[in-house]
C-alpha positions as CSV (number, residue, x, y, z in Angstrom):
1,X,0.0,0.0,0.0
2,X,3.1,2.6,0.9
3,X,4.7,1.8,-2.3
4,X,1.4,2.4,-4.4
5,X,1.2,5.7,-2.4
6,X,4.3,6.6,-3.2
7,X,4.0,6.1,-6.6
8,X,0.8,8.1,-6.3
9,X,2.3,11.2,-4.9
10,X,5.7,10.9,-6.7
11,X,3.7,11.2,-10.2
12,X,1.4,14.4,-9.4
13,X,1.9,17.7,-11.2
14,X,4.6,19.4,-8.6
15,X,6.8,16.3,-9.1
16,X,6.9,17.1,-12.6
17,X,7.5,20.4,-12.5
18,X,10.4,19.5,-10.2
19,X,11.9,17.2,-12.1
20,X,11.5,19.7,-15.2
21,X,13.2,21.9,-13.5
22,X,16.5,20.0,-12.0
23,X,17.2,19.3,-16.0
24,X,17.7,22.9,-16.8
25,X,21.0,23.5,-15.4
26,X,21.9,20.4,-17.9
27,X,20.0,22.3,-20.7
28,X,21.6,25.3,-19.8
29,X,24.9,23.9,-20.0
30,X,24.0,22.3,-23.4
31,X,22.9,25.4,-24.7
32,X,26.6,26.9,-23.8
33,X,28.6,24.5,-25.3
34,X,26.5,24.6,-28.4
35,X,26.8,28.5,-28.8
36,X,29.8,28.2,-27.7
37,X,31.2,25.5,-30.2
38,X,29.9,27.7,-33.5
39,X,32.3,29.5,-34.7
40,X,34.9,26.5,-34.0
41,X,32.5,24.3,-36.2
42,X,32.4,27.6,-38.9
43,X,36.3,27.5,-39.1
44,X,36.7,24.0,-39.3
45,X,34.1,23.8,-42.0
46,X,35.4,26.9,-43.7
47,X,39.0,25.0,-44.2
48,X,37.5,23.1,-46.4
49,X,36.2,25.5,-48.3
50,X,37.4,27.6,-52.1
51,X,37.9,31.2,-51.8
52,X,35.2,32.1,-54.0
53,X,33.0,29.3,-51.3
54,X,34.5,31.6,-48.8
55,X,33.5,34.7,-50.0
56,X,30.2,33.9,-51.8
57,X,28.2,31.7,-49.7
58,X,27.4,31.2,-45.5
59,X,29.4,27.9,-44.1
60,X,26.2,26.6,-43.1
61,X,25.3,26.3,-46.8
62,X,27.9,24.5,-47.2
63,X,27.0,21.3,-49.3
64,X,29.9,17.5,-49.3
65,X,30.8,18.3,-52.8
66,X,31.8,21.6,-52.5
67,X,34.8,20.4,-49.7
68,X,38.2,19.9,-51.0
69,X,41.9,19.7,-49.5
70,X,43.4,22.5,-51.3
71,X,43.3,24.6,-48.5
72,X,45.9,22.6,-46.2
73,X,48.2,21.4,-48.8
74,X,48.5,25.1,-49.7
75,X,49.6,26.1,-46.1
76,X,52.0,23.4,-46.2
77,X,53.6,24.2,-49.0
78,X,56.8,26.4,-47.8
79,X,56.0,28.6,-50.4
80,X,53.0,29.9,-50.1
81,X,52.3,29.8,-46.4
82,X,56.1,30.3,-45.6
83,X,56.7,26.9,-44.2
84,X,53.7,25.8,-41.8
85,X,55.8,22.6,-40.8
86,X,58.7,24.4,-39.5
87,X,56.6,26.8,-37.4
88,X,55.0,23.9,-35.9
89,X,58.2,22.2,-35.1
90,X,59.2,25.5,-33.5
91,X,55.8,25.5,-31.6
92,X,56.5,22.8,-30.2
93,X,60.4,23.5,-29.4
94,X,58.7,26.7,-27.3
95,X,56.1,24.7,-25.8
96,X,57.4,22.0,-24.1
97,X,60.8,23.5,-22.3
98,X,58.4,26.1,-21.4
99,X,56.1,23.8,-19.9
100,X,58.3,20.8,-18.0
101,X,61.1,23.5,-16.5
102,X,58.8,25.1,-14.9
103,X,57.0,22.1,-13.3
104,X,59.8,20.3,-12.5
105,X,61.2,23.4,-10.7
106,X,58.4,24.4,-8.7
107,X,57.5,21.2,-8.0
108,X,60.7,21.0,-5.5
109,X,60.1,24.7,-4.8
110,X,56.4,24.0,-3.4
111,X,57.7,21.1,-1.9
112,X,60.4,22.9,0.3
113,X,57.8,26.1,0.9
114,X,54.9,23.5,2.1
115,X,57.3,20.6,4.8
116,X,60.9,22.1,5.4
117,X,60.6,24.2,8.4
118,X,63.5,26.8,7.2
119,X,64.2,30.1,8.4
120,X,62.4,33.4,6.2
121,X,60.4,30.5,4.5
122,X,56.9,32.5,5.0
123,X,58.3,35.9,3.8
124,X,60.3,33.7,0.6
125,X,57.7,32.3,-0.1
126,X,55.0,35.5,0.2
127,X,57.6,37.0,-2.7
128,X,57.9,34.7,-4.9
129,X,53.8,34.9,-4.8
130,X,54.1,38.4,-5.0
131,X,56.1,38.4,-8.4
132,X,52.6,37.4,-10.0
133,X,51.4,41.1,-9.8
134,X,54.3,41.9,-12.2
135,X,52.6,42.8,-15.7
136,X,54.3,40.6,-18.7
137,X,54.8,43.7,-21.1
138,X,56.8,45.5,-18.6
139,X,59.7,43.3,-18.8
140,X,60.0,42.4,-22.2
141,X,62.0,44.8,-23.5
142,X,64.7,45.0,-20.4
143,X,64.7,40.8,-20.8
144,X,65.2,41.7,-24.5
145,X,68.1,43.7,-24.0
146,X,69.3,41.5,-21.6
147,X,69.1,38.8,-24.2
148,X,71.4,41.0,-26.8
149,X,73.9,42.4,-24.7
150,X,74.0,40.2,-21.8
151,X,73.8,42.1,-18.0
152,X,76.5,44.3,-16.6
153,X,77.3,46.5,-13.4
154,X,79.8,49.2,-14.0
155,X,81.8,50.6,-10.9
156,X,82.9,54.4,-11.5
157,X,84.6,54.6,-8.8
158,X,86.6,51.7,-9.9
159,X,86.6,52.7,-13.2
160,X,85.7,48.9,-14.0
161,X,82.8,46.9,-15.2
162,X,81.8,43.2,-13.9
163,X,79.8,41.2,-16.6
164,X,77.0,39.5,-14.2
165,X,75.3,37.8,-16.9
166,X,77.5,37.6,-20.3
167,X,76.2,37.7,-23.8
168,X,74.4,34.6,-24.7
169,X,73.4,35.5,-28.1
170,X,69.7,34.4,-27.8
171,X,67.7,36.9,-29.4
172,X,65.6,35.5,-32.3
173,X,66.0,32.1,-30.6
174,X,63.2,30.0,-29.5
175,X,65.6,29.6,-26.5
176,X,64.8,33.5,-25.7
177,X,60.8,32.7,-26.2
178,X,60.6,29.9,-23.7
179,X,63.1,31.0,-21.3
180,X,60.7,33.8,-21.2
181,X,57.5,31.9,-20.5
182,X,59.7,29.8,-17.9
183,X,60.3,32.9,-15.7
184,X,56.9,34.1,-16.0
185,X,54.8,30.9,-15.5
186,X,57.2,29.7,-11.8
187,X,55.2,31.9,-9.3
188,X,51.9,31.0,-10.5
189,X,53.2,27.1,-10.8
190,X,54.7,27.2,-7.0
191,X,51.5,29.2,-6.0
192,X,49.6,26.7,-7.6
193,X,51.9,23.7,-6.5
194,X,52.1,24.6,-3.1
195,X,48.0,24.5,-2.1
196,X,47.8,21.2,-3.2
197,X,51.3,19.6,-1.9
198,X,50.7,21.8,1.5
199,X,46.8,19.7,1.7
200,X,48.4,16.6,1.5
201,X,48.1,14.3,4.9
202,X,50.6,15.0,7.3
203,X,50.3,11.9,8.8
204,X,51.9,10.4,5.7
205,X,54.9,12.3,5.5
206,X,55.3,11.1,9.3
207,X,55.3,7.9,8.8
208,X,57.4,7.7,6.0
209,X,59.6,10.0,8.2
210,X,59.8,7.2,11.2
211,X,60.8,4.7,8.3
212,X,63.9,6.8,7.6
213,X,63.4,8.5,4.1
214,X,64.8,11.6,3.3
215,X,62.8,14.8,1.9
216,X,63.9,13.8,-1.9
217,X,62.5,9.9,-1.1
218,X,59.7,11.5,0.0
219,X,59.1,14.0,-2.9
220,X,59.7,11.3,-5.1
221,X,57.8,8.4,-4.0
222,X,55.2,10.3,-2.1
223,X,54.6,14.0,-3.4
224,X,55.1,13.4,-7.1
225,X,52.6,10.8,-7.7
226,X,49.9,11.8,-5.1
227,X,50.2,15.5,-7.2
228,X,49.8,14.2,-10.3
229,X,45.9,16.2,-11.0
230,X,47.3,19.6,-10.1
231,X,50.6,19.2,-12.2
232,X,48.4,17.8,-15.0
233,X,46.1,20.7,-14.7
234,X,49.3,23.1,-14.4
235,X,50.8,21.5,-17.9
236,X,47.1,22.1,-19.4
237,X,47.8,25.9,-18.5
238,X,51.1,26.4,-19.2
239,X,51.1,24.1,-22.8
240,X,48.3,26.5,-23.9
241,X,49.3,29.7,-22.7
242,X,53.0,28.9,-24.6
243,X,51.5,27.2,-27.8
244,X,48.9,30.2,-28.5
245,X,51.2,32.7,-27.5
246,X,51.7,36.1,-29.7
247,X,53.4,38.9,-28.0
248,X,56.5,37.2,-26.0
249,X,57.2,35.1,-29.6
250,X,57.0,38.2,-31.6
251,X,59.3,40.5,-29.6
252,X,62.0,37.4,-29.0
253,X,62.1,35.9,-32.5
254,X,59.7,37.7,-34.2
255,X,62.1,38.8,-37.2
256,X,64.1,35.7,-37.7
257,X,61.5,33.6,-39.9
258,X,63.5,30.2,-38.9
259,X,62.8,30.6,-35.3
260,X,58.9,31.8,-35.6
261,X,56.1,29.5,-34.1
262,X,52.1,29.1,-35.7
263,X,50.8,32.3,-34.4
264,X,53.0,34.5,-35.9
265,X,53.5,32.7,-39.4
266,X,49.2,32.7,-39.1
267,X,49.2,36.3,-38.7
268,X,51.2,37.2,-41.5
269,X,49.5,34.1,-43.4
270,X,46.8,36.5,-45.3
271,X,49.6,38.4,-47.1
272,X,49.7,41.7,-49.3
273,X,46.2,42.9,-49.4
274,X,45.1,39.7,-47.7
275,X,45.2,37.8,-51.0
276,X,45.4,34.3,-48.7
277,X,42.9,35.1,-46.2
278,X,41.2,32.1,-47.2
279,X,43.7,29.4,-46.2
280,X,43.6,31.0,-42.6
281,X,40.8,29.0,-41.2
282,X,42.8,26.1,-42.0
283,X,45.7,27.1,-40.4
284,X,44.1,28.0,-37.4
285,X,42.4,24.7,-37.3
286,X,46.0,23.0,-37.7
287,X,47.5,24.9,-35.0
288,X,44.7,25.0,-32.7
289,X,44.7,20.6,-33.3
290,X,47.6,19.9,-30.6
291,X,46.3,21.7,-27.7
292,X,42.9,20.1,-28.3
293,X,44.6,16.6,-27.7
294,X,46.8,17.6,-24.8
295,X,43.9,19.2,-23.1
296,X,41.5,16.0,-24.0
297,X,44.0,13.7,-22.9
298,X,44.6,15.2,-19.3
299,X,41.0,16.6,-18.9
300,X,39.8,14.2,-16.0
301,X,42.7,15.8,-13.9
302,X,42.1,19.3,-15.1
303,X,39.2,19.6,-12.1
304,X,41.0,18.8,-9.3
305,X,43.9,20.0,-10.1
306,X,42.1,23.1,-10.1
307,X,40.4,22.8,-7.2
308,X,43.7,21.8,-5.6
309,X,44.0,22.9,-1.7
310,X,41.0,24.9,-1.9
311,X,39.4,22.3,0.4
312,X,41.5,21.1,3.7
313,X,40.1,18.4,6.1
């Protein structure tokens, strides 16, 4: 008799409306990603498509026979995109330095800052953080410099100079574009680093204390593979930040055309009166195909990694 009454009341109109309404969030979210997908779907389908196609018809008019591969054998041939294949290669030469260094740094920095009791370690550790509220574009052009002529300090009363930093000759290198992104990205991967590492049981590191490891047996068999979501969803961050970067590529290599990554050769892609525009959805869909599969492949780490230390208990 319960159960029939249950059934009863669980089927009446304010039921209904209630579960109607715990779907719209889903809806809602469905909706977004729809909206939000167009004009990835428009590019993508665009690459497929003539010049005149371009030009003379919507993309969602698009019909199967009108698609052809022109488009992306013209940007990989070197001479009319400029060499698409060697700015990928450099892409990737930029990216990943720029995205290991700094995790495997601040990995031992967050480390140290989060269970070795050491003396300032509060106020270090409160400047490094601090160093995130430095804006990007206002050292560029002193790290360019120092990348031409090196760093000195001159002594006039000693009528003598002392090279700190000689001349490394890394201007229009991709060595000057991710050293660059290293620099900038450590505070906000030690930052980042440290919630999560400094959330980790203490009881843990006690008992692996008692058994006699050191701190590096412990950050190695311990930290490292229990941090594995946050350093995943710091490589997401970092990867994508390096790969669709503009403005730190252009002033470090931006006028030697050996050394340039994607987004520079795609800006300059259109040419003279943008004559090529029409191959640019297909480069963009080419350059924008790796960090899709790095971001896919870590994804179920991205969440809590970023939720990393915001929760203690």
């Amino acid at each position: 008799m319960s159960d029939i009454a249950v059934h009863t009341r669980g089927s009446g109109p304010i039921e209904r409306i209630y579960s109607t309404l715990r779907r719209v969030p889903t809806i809602v979210l469905w909706f977004i990603v729809i909206v939000w997908s167009l004009p990835s779907l428009s590019v993508f389908i665009n690459s497929w498509r003539t010049r005149d196609a371009q030009r003379s018809r919507s993309w969602w008019t698009t019909k199967p026979d009108e698609l052809t591969l022109d488009n992306y054998e013209s940007i990989f041939n070197s001479t009319t995109s400029g060499g698409l294949s060697n700015s990928l290669l450099n892409s990737m030469a930029i990216s990943l330095p720029a995205t290991i260094i700094p995790i495997s740094i601040a990995a031992f920095a967050a480390y140290g800052f989060a269970w070795i009791d050491f003396k300032g370690r509060k106020g270090l550790f409160i400047a490094v953080v601090s160093l995130l509220a430095i804006p990007l574009q206002v050292a560029l052009i002193p790290l360019l410099q120092l990348y031409v002529n090196g760093a000195h300090l001159t002594l006039p009363w000693l009528d003598k100079t002392i090279t700190i930093i000689p001349d490394f000759n890394l201007v229009n290198t991709t060595t000057a574009v991710w050293l660059t992104h290293t620099g900038f990205a450590m505070p906000f991967a030690i930052f980042l680093l440290h919630n999560y590492i400094s959330s980790l049981p203490r009881d843990v590191f006690e008992a692996a204390r008692i058994d006699g490891a050191d701190h590096f047996t412990i950050f190695w068999r311990l930290v490292l593979p229990l941090s594995v979501p946050v350093l995943a969803a710091f490589a997401i961050f970092q990867f994508l930040w390096t790969w669709n970067d503009y403005l730190i590529a252009n002033t470090m290599a931006g006028t030697n055309p050996d050394a340039i990554p994607t987004t520079i050769l795609i800006a300059n892609l259109a040419g003279d009166f943008g004559m090529n525009e029409h191959l640019l959805p297909a480069a963009a869909f080419v350059q924008a195909f790796v960090p899709l599969v790095v971001f896919f492949s870590l994804q179920r780490y991205f969440v809590r990694g970023i939720l990393a230390g915001s929760v203690k208990g």
